[in-house]
N, CA, C and O atoms as a MOPAC input file, in Angstrom:
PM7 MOZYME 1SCF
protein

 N     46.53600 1    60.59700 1   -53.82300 1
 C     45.49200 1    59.99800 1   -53.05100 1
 C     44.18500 1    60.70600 1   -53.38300 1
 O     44.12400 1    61.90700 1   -53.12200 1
 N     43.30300 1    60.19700 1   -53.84100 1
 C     41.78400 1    60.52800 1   -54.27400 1
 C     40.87600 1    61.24600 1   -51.94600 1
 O     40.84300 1    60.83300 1   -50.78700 1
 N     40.28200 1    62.78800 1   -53.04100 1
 C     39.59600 1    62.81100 1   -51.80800 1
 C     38.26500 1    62.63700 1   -51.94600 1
 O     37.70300 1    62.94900 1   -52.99600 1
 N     37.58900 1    62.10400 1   -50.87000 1
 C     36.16300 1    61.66600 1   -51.02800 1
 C     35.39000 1    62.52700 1   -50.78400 1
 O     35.26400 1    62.82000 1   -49.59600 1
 N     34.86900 1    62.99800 1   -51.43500 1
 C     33.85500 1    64.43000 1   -51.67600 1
 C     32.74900 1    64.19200 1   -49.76500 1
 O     32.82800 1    63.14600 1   -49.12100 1
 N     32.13900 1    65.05400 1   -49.44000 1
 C     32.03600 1    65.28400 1   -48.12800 1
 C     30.42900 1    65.00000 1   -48.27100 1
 O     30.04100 1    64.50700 1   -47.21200 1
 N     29.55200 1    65.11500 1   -49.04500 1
 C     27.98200 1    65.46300 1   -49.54200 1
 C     27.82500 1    63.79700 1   -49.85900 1
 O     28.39800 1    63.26100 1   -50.80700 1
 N     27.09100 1    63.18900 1   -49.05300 1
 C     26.44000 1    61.56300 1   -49.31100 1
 C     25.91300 1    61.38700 1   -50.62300 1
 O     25.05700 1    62.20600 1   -50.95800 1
 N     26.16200 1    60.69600 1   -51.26100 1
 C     25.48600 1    60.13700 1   -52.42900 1
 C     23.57700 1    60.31900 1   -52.02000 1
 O     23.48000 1    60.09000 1   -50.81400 1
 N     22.58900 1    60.54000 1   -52.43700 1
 C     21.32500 1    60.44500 1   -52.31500 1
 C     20.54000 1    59.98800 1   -53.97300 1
 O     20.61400 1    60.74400 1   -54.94100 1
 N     19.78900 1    58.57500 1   -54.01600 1
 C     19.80200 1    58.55900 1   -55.57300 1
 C     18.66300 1    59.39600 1   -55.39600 1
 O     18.18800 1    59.66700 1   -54.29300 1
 N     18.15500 1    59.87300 1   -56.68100 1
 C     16.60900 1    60.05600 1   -56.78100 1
 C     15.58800 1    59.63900 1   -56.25100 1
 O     14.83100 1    60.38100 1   -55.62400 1
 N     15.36600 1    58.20300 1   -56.43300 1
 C     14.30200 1    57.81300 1   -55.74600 1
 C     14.02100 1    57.62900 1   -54.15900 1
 O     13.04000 1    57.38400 1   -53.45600 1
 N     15.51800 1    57.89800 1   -53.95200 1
 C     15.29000 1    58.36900 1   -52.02900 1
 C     14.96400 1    59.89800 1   -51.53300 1
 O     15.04700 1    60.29600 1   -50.37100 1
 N     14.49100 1    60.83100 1   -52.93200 1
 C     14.36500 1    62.40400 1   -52.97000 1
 C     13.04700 1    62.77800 1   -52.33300 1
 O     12.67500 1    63.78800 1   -51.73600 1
 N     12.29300 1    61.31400 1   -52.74300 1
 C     11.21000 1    61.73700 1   -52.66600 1
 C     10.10800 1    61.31200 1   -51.76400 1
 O      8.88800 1    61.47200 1   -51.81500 1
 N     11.15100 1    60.54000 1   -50.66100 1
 C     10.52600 1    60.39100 1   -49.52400 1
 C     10.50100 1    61.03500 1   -48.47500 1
 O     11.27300 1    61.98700 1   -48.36400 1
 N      9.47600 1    60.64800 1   -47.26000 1
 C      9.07500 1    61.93800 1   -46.14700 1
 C     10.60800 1    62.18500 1   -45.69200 1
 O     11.04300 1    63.29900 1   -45.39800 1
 N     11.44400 1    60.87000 1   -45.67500 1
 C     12.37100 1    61.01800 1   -44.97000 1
 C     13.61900 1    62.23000 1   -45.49100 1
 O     14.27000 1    63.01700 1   -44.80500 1
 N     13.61700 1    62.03300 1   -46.70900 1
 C     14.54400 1    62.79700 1   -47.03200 1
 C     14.59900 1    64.24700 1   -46.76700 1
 O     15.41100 1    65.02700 1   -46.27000 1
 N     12.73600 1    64.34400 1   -47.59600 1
 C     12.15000 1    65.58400 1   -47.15800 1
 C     12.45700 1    66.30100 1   -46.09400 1
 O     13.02100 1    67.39300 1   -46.04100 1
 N     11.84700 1    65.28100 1   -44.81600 1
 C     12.27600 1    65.95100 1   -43.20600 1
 C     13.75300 1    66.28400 1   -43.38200 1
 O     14.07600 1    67.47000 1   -43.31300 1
 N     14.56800 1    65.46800 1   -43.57600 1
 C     16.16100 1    65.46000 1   -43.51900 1
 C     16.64100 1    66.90300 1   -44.13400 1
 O     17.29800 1    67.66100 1   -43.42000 1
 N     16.36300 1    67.19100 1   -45.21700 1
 C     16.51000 1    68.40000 1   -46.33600 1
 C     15.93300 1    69.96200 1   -45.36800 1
 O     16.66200 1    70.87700 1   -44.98600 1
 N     14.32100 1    69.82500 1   -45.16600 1
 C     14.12800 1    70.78200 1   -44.01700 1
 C     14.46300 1    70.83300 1   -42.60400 1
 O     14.25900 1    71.80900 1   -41.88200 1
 N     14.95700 1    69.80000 1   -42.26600 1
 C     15.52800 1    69.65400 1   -41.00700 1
 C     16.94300 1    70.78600 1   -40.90900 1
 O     17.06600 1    71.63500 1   -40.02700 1
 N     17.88100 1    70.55600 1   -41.98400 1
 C     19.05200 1    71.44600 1   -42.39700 1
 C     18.65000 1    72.38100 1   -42.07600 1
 O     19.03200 1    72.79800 1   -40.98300 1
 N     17.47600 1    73.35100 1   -43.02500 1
 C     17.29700 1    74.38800 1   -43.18600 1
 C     16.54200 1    75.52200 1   -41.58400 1
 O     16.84400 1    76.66900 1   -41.25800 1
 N     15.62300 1    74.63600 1   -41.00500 1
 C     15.00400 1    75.00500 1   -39.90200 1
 C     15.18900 1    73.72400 1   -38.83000 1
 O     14.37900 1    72.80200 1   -38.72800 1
 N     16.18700 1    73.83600 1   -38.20200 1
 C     16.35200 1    72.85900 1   -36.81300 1
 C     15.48300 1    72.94900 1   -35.58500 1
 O     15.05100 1    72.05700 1   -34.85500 1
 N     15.31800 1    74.45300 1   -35.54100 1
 C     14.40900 1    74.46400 1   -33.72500 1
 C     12.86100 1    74.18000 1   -34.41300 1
 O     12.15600 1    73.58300 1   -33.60000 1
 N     12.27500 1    74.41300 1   -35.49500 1
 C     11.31600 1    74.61700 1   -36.25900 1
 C     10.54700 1    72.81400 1   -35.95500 1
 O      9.60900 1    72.55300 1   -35.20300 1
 N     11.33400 1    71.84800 1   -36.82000 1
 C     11.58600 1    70.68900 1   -36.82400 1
 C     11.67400 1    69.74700 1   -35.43300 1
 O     11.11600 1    68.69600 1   -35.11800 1
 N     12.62700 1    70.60600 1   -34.75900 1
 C     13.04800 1    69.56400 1   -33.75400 1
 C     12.83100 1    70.09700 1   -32.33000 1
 O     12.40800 1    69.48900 1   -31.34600 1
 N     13.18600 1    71.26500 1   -32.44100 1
 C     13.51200 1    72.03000 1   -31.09200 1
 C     11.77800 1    72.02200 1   -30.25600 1
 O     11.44500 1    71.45100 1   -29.21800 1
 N     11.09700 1    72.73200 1   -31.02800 1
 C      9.53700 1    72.91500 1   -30.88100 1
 C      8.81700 1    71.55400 1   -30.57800 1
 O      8.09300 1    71.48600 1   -29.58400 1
 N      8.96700 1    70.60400 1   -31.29600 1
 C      8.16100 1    69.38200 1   -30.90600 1
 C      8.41100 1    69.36300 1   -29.88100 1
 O      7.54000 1    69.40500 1   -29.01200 1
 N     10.00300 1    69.27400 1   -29.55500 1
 C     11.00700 1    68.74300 1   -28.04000 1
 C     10.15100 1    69.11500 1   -26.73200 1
 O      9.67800 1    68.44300 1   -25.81600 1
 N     10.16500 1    71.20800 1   -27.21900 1
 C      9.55600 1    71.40800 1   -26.07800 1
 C      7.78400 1    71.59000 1   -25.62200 1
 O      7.32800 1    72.14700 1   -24.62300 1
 N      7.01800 1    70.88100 1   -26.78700 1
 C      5.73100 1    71.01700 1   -26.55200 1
 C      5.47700 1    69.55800 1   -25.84700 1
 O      4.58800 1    69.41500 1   -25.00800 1
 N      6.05100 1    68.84400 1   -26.12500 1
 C      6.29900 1    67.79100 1   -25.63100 1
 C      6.36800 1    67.58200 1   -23.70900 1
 O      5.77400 1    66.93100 1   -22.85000 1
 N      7.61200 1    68.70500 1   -23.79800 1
 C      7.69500 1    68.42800 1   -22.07200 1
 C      7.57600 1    69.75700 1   -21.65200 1
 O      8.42600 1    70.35000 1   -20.98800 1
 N      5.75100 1    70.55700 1   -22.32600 1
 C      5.18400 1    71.40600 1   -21.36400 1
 C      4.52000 1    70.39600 1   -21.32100 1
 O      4.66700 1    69.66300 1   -20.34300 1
 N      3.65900 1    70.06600 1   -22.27800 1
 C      2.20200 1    69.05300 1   -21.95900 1
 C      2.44200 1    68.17700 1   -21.42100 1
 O      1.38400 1    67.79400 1   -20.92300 1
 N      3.72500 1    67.10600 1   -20.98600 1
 C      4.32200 1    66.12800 1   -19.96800 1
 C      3.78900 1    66.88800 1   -18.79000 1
 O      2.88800 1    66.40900 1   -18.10200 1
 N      4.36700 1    68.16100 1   -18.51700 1
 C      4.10600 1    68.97700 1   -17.18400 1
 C      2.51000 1    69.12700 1   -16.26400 1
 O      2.16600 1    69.13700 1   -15.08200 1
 N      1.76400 1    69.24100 1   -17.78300 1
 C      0.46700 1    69.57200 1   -17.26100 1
 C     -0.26800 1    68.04000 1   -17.21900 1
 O     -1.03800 1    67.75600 1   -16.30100 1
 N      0.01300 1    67.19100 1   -18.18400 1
 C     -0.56300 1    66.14700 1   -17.71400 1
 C     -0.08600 1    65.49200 1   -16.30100 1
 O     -1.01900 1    65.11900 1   -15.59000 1
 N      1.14700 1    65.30900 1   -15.82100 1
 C      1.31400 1    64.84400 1   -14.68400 1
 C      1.46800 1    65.95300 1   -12.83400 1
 O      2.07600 1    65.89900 1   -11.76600 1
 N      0.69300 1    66.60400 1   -13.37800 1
 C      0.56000 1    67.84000 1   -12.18100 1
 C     -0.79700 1    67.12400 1   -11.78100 1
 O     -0.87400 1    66.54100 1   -10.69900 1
 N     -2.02200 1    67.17900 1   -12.79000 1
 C     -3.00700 1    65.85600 1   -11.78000 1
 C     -2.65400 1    64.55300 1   -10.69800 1
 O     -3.15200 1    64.12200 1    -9.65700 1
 N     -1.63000 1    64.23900 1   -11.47900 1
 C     -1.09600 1    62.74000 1   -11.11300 1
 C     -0.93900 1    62.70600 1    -9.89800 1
 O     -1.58000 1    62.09800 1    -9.04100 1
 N      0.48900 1    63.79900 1    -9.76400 1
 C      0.99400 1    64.45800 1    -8.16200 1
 C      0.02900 1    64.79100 1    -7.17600 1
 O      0.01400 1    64.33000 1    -6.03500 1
 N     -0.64300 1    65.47100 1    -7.57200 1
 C     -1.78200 1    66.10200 1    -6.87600 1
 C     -2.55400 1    64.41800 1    -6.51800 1
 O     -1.89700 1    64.06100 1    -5.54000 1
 N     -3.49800 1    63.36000 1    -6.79800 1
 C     -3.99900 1    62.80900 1    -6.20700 1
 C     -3.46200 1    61.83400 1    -5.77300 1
 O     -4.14800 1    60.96900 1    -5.22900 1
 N     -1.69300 1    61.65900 1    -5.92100 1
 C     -0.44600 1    60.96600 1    -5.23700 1
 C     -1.13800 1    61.81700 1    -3.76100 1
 O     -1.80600 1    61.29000 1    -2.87100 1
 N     -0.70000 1    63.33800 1    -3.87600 1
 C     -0.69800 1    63.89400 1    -2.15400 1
 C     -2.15500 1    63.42200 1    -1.40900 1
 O     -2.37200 1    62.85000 1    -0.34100 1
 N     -2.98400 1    63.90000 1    -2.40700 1
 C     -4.45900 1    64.02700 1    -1.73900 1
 C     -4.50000 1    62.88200 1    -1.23100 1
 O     -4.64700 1    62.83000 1    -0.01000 1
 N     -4.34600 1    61.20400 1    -2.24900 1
 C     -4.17100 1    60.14100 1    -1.09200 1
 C     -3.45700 1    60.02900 1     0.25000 1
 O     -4.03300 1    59.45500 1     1.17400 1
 N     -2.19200 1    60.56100 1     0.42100 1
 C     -0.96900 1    60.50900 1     1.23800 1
 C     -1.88900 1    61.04600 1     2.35900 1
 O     -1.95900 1    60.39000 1     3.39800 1
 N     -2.59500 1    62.18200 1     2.23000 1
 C     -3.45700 1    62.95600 1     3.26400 1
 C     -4.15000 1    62.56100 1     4.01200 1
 O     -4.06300 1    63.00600 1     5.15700 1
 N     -5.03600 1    61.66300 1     3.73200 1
 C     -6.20100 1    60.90900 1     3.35500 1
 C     -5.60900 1    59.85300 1     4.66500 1
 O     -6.14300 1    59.76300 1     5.77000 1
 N     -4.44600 1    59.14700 1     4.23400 1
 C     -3.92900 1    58.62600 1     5.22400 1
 C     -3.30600 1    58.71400 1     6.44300 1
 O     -3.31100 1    57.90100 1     7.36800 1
 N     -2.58200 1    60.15600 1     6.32100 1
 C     -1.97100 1    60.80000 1     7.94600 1
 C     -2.96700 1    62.09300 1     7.69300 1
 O     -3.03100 1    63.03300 1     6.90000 1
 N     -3.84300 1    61.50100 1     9.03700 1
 C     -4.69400 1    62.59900 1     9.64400 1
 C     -4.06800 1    63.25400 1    11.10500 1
 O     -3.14200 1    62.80800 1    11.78200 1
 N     -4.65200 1    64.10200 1    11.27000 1
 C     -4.32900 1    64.80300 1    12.43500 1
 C     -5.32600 1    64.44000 1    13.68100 1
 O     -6.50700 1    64.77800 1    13.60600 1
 N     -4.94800 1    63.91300 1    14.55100 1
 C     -5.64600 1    63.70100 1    15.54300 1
 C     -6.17000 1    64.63300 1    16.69100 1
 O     -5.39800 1    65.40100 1    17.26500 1
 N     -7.62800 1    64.54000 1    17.04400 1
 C     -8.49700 1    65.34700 1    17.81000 1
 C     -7.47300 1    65.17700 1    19.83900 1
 O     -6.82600 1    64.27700 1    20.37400 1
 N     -7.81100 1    66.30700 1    20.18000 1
 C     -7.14200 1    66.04600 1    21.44800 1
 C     -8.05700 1    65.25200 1    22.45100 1
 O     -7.91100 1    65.59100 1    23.62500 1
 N     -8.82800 1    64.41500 1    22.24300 1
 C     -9.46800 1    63.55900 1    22.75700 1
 C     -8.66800 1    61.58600 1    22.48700 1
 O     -8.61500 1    60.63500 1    23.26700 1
 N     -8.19500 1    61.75000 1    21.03900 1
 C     -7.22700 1    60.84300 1    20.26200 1
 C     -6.10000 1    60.85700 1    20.76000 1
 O     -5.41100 1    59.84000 1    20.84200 1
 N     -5.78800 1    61.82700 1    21.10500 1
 C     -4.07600 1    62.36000 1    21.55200 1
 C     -3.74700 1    61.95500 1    23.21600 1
 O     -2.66200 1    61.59800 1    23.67400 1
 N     -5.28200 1    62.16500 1    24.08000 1
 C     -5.42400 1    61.77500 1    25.42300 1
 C     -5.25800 1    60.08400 1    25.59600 1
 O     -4.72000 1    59.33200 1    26.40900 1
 N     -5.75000 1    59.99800 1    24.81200 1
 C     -5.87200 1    58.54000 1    24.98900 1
 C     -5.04900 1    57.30000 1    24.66000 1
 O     -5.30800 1    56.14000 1    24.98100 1
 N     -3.72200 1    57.88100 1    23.76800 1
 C     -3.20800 1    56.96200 1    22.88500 1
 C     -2.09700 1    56.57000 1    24.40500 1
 O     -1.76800 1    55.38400 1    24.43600 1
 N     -1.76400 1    57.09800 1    25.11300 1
 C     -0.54100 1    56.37900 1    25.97000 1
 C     -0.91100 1    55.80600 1    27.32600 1
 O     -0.16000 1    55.30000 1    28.16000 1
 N     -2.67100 1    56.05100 1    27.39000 1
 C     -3.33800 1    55.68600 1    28.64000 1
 C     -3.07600 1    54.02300 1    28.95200 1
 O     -3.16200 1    53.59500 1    30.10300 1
 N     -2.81300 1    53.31400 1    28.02300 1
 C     -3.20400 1    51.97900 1    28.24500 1
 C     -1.69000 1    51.23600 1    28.64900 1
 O     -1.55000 1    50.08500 1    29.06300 1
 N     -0.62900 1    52.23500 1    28.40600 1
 C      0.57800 1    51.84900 1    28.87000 1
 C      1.24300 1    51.31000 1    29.89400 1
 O      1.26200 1    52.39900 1    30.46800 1
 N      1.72500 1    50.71400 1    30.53300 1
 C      2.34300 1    50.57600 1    31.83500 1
 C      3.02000 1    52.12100 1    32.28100 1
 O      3.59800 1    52.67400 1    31.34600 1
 N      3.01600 1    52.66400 1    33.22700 1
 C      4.26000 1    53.05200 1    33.67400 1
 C      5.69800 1    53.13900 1    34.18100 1
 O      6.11700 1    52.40800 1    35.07800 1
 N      6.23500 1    53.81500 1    33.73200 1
 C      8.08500 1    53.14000 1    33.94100 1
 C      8.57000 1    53.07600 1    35.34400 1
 O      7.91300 1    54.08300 1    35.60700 1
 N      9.10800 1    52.80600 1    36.42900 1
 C      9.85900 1    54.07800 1    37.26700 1
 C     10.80700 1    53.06200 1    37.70900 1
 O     10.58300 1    51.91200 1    38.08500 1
 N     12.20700 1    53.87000 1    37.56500 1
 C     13.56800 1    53.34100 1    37.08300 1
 C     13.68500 1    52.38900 1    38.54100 1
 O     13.64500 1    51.17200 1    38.35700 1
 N     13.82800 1    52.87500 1    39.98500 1
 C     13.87100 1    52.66800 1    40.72000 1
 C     13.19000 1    50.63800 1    40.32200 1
 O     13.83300 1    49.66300 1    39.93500 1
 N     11.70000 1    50.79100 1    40.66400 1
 C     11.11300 1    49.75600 1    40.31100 1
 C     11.90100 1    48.42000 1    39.67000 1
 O     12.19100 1    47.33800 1    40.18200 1
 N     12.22900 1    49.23400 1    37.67100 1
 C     12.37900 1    47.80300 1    37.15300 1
 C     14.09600 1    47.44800 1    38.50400 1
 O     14.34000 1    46.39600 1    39.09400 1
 N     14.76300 1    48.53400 1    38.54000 1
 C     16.27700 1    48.37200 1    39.05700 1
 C     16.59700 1    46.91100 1    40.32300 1
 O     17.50400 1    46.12300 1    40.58800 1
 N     15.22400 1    47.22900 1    40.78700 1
 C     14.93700 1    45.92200 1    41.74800 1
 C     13.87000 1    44.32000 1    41.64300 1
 O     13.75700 1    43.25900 1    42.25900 1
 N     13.25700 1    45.01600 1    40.44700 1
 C     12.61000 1    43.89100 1    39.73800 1
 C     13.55500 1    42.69300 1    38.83400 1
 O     13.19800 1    41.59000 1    38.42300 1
 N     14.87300 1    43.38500 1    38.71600 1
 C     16.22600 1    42.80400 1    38.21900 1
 C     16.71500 1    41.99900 1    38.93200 1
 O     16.99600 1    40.82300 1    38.69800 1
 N     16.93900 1    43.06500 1    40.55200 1
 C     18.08400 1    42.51700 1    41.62800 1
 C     17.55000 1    41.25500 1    42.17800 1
 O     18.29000 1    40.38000 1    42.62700 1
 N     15.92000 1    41.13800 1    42.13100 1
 C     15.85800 1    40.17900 1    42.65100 1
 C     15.28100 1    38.89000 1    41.85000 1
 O     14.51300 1    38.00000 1    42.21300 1
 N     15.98600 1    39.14700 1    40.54700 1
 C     16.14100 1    37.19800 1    39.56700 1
 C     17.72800 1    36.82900 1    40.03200 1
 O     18.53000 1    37.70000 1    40.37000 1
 N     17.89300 1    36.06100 1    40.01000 1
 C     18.98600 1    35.52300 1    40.13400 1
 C     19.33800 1    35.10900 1    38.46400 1
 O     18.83600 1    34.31700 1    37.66800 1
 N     20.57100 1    36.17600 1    38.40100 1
 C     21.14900 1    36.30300 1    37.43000 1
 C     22.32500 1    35.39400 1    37.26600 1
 O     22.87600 1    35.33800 1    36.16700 1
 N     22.80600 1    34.59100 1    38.39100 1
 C     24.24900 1    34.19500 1    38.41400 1
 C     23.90800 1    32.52700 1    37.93200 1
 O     24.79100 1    31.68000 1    37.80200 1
 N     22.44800 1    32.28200 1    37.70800 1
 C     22.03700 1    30.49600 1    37.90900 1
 C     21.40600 1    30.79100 1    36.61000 1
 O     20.25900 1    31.23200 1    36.67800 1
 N     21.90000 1    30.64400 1    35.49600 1
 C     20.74100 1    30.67100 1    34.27700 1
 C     21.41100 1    29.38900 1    33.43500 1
 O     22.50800 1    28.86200 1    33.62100 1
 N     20.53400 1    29.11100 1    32.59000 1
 C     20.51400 1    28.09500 1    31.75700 1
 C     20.04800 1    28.26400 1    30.16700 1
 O     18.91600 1    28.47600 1    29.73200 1
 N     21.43300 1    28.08000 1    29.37000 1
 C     20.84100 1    28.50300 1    27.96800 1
 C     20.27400 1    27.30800 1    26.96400 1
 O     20.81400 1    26.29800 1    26.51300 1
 N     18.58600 1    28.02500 1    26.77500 1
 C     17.94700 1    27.14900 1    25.85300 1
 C     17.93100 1    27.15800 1    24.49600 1
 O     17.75500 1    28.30100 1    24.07600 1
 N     18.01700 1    26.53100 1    23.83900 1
 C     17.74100 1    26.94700 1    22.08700 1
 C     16.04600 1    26.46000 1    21.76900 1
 O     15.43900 1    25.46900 1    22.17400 1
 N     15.66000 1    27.42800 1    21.01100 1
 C     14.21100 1    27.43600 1    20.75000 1
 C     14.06600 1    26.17200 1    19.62500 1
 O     14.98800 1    25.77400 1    18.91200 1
 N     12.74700 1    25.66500 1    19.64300 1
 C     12.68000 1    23.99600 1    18.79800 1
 C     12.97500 1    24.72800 1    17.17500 1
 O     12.77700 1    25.93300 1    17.01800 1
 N     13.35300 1    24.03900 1    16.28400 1
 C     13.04400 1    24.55400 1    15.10400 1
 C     11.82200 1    23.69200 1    14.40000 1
 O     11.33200 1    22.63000 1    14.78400 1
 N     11.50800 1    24.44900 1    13.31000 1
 C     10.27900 1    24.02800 1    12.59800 1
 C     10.68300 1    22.30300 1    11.81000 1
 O     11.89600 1    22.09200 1    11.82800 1
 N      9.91800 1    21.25400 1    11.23200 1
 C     10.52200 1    20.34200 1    10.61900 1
 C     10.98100 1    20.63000 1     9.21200 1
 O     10.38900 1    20.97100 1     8.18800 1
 N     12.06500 1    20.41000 1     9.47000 1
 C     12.64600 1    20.54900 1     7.76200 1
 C     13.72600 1    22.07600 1     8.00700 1
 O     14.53400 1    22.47100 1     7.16600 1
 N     13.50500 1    22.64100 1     9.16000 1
 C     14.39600 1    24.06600 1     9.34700 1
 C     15.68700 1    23.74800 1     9.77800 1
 O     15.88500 1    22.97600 1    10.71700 1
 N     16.75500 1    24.41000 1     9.01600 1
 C     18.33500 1    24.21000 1     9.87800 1
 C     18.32200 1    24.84400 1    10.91400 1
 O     17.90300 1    25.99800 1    10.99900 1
 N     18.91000 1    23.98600 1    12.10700 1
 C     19.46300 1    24.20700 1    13.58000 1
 C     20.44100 1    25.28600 1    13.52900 1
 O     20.52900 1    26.14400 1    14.40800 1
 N     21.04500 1    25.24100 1    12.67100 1
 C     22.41100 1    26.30700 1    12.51600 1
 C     23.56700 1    25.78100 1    13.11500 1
 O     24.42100 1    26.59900 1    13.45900 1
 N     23.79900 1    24.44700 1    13.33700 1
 C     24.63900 1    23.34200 1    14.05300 1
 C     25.64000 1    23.03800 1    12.93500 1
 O     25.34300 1    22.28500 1    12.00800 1
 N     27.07600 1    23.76000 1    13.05900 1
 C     27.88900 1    22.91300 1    12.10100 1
 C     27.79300 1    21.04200 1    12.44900 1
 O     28.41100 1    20.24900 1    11.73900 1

């Protein structure tokens, strides 16, 4: 059984392109070639998108402010007040036992939901 030699055929005229070139020094120096681009690559990724982040937050900020205690007084003033007692008899006295169930109109052209 014939063994097939391990080293690719390369003719000449593929010697003398960049590609081969790179390919040939690539062998010889790998981090040189490859490794180094790799990582200049994703420092300067780093520093270009550290601006980015930064006026991502500065907007985010921009939008949740902290409110003055004059803001803070005022935000629950306009509320009703609760008191349990109250609604407990504001209940007792609907008559819960006489009700009647309505279905709301639908729009034209909307399903009823009616098999």
């Amino acid at each position: 059984m014939a063994v097939f030699p391990s080293k690719k055929f390369r003719s000449s005229a593929d010697s003398n392109t960049f590609g081969a070139r790179y390919r040939a020094m690539m062998a010889k120096r790998p981090f040189l070639l490859f490794g180094l681009p790799f990582l200049t690559v994703i420092i300067a990724g780093s520093f270009v998108l550290t601006p980015a982040a930064a006026i991502r937050y500065e907007r985010h900020d921009r939008k949740v402010r902290s409110m003055t205690r004059e803001e803070e007084l005022g935000v629950g003033s306009k509320k009703r007040k609760v008191d349990i007692r109250e609604e407990y008899y504001r209940l007792a006295a609907k008559d819960l036992d006489n009700w009647e169930q309505k279905r709301v109109e639908r729009l034209k052209g909307e399903s009823d939901g009616l098999l």
